[in-house]
C-alpha positions in Angstrom: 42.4 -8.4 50.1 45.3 -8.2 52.5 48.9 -8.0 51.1 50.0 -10.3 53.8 48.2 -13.2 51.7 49.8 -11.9 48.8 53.3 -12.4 50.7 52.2 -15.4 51.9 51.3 -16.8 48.2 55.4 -15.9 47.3 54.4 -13.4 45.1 57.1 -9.9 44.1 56.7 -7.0 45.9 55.7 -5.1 42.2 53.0 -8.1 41.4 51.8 -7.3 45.1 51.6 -3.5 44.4 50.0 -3.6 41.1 47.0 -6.1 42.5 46.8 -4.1 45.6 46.1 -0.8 43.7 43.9 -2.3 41.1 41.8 -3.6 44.3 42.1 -0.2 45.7 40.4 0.7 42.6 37.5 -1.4 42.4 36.7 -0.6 46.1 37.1 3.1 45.7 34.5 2.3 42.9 32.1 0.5 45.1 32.4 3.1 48.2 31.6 5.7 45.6 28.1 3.7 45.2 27.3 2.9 48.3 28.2 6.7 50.0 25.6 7.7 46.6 22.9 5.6 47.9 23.3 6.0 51.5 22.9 10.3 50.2 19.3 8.8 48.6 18.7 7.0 50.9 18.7 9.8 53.6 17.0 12.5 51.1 14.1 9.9 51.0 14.3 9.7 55.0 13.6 13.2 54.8 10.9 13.5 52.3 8.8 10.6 53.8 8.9 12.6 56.8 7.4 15.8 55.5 4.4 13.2 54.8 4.3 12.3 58.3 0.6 13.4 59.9 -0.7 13.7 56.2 -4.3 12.3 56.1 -4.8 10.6 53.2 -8.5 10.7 53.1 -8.2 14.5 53.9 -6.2 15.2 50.6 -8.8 12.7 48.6 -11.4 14.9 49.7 -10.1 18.1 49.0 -8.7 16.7 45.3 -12.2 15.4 44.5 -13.7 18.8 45.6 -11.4 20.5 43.5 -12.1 18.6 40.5 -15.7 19.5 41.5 -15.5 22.5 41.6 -13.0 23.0 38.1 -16.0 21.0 36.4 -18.5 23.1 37.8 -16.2 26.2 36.5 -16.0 25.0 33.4 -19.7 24.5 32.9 -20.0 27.8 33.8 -18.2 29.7 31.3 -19.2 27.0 28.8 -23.0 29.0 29.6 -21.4 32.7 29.7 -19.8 31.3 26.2 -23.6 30.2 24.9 -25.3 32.8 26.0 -23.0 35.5 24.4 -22.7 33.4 21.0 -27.0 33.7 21.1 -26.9 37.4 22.2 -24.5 38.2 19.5 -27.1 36.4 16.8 -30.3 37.5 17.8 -28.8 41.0 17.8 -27.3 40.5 14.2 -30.8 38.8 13.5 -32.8 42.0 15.0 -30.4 44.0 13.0 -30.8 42.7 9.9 -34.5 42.6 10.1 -34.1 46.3 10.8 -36.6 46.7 13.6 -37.0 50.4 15.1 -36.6 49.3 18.5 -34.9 45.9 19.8 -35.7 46.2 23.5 -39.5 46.4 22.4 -38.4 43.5 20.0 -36.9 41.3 22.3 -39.8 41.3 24.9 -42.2 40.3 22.3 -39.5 37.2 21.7 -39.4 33.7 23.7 -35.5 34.2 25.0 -35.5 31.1 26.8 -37.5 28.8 24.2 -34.8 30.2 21.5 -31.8 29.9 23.4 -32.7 26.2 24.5 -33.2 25.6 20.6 -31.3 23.3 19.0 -31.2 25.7 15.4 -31.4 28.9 16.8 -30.7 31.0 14.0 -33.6 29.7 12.1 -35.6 29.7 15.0 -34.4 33.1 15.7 -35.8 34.3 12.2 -38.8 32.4 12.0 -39.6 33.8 15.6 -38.7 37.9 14.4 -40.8 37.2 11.0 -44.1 36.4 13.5 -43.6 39.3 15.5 -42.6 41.6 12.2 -46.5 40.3 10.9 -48.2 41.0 14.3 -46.5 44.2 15.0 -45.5 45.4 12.1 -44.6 49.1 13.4 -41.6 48.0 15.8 -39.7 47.4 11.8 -38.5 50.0 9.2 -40.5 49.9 6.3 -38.3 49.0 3.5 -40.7 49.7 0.7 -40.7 53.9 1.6 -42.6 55.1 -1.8 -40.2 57.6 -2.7 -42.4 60.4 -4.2 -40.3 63.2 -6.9 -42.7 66.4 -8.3 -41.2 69.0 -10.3 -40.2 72.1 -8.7 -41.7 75.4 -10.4 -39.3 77.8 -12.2 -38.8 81.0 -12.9 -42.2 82.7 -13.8 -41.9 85.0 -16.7 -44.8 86.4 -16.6 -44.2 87.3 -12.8 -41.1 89.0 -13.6 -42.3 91.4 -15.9 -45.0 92.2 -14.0 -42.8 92.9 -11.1 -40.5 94.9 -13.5 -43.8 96.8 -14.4 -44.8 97.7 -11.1 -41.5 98.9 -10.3 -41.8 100.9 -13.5 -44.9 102.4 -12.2 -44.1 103.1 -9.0 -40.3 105.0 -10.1 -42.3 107.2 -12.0 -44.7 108.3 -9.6 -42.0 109.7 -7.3 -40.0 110.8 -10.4 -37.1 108.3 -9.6 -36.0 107.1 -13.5 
């Protein structure tokens, strides 16, 4: 708005002044807007063009063979997990059975049958028990007979026949 047209429309010079900076106002306003989307506007100028020569199909690839290769990861350690949860049983198994040797123990057992085993810590037992009844050696006997005799005393008669002899001999060499 011109104030021209507002002189033209017969209007006071302090009627013209207050519409004129009221308008100032409202444009101020809108060239605040437009200089903040002309500064995104140009940020997204720039960022598009840090995408320029990106191949699509390239990144695609490389995030599927990623994701790959976190599953196959994952699978991994799930194993490392299993097999230490089984080692850590069988060997509380092997130690409660009280076997003399488990290296000798554990090469009579089927490792991979148990650890594929869907209930391994029965399987684990039942599995010990059969080699405890075909080698029964490689295990600690738990029923040791524990055998107590009576030790032997002082002998009386031995000491005064000692005394005697003594006796004897002190008076042969005239020792009293």
């Amino acid at each position: 708005m011109e104030r021209s047209f507002l002189e033209g429309l017969g209007l006071e010079k302090d009627t013209i002044d207050q519409i004129m900076n009221e308008n100032g106002k409202d444009i101020n306003r809108e060239k605040s807007k437009a200089d903040t989307l002309k500064t995104q506007l140009d940020e997204a100028k720039n960022t598009l063009k840090g995408f320029e020569g990106v191949n699509v199909t390239e990144l695609q690839g490389k995030v599927a063979q990623l994701t790959a290769d976190l599953t196959a990861k994952e699978a991994e350690y799930q194993g490392k997990i299993a097999a230490m949860e089984f080692d850590t049983a069988l060997d509380a198994a092997l130690a409660g059975a009280k076997v003399r040797n488990a290296k000798a123990v554990r090469a009579l057992l089927d490792i991979d049958t148990l650890r594929a085993s869907k209930n391994q810590s029965e399987d684990i037992k039942a599995a010990i028990e059969a080699v405890k009844k075909e080698n029964d050696y490689l295990f600690a006997d738990t029923n040791i007979p524990r055998v107590v005799s009576s030790t032997p005393g002082a002998d009386p008669e031995a000491d005064t026949t000692k005394s005697k002899a003594n006796e004897a001999l002190r008076s042969l060499f005239g020792k009293e």
